[in-house]
N, C-alpha and C positions, 0 to 999 in steps of 0.2 A: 560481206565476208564470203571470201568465194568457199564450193565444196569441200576441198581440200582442210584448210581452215576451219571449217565448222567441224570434218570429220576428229580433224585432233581435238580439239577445244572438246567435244562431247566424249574422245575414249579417256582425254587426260581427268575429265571432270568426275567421271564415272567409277576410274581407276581408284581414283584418288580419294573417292568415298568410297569405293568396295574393300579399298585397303584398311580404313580408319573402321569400316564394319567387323570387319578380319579381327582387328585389334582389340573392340569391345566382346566378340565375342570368343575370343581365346583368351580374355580378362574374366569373363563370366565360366567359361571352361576350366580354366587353372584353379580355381576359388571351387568348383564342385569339386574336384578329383584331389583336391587337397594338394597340389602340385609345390615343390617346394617355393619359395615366396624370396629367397634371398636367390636364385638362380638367375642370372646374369639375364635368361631369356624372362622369368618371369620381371624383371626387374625392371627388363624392356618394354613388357607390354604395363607393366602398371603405372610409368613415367608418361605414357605416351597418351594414357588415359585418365591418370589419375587430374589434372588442370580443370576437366570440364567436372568430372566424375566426384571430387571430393566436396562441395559446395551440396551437391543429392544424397549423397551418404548421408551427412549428418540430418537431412529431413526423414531421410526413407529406410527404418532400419532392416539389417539383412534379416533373411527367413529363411533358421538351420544353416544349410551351407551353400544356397543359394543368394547371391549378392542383385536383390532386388532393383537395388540402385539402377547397376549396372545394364537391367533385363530391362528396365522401364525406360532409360537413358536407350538403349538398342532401339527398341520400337520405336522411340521419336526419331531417330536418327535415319531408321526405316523409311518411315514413313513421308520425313522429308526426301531422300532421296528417291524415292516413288514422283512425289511431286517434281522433282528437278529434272530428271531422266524425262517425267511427261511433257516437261516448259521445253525440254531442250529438243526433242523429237516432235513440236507440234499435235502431240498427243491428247485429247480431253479424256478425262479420269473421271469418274465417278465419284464423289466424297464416299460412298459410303465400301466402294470397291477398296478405294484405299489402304486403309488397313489391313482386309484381307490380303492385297499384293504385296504389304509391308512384312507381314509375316510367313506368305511364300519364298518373297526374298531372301529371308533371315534361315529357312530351313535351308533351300538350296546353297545360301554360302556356305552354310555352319556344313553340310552335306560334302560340298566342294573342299573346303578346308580340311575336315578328315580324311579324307581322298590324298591330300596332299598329305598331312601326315603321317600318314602308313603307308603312302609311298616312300617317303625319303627316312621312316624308321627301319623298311626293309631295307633300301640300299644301304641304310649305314650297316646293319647289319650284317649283308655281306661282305661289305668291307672293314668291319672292324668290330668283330665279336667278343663283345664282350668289354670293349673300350668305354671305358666313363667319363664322357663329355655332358656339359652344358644341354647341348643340343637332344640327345638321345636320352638323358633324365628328364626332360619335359616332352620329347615323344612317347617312353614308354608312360609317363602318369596321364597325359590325355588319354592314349590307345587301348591300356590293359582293359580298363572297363568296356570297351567294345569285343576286343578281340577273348576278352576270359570266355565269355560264354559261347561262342564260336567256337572256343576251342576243345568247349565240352562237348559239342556237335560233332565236330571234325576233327579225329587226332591227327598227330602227326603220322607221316609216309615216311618210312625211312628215314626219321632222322626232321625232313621237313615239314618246315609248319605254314601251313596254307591258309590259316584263318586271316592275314592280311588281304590276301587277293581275294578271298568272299568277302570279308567286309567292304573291300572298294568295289568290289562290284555290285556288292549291297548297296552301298553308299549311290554310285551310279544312276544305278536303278528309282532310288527315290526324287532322286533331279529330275529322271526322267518321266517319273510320275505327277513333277510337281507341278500344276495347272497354270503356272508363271508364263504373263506374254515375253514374248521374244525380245519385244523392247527393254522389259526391266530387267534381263540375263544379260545384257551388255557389261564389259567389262572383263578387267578378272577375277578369275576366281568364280566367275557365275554370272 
């Protein structure tokens, strides 16, 4: 398989697990923040997970408002994808590394992910204050719980409210601290 070839086949492989990680864990996100559950978006991510996900529910039960399942189902998923990213890149992994790069993984998207969500809760927000869609009811119930307490930090400026750009820059920042090889940041999202 020439370079070319190989470089798709590894971004589309990569992709396409960083997305389905995206997925479990904005499933394990919407279920803490109590997000509403008939919302067309949540209804999206819980179809798309619930197939593998419902089969571990009934063994593993939740703890509070934490969906166990879903957290234990993540880390395998992780941690497979650790391994796949290694086989695919020629890389030898450590067993016992493993895991730990499973769950740097998991920080960094989940990190990456709220980045992206309070970016496109501000855009929607300036374009359309105060409109009640689908999309911006499950941005504000992931976000509030971040940005509340930022916002006790930081008031508003005239009028503006800056706690989204520190949290993404906060959010940044701990990507940037996350001890993750550069290999397993392939993809999107992280």
């Amino acid at each position: 398989m020439g370079a070319n070839a190989s470089n798709a086949l590894n971004y589309l492989v990569s992709t396409l697990l960083n997305l389905y990680l995206c997925a479990v864990i904005l499933r394990i996100v919407l279920g803490w923040v109590r997000a509403d559950f008939y919302n067309p978006v949540s209804q999206l991510v819980w179809k798309i997970t619930q197939p593998v996900l419902g089969p571990f529910q009934k063994a593993i039960p939740r703890w509070r408002r934490l969906d166990t399942a879903a957290t234990a189902y993540l880390l395998v998923l992780a941690v497979i994808y650790i391994y796949i990213v290694a086989w695919m890149f020629g890389i030898g992994v450590s067993t016992f590394a493993v895991p730990l790069f499973a769950v740097l993984k998991i920080v960094v998207l989940a990190a990456n992910l709220y980045t992206v969500a309070l970016t496109f809760q501000a855009i929607l927000s300036w374009f359309g204050p105060g409109v009640n869609n689908p999309a911006s009811n499950i941005l504000w119930s992931m976000n509030e719980p971040i940005l509340r307490p930022i916002r006790r930090l930081v008031p508003s400026i005239a009028g503006l409210d800056l706690s989204p750009l520190l949290a993404i820059i906060l959010m940044q920042v701990v990507v940037m601290l996350v001890p993750l090889p550069i290999f397993f940041r392939a993809g999107i999202l992280g």
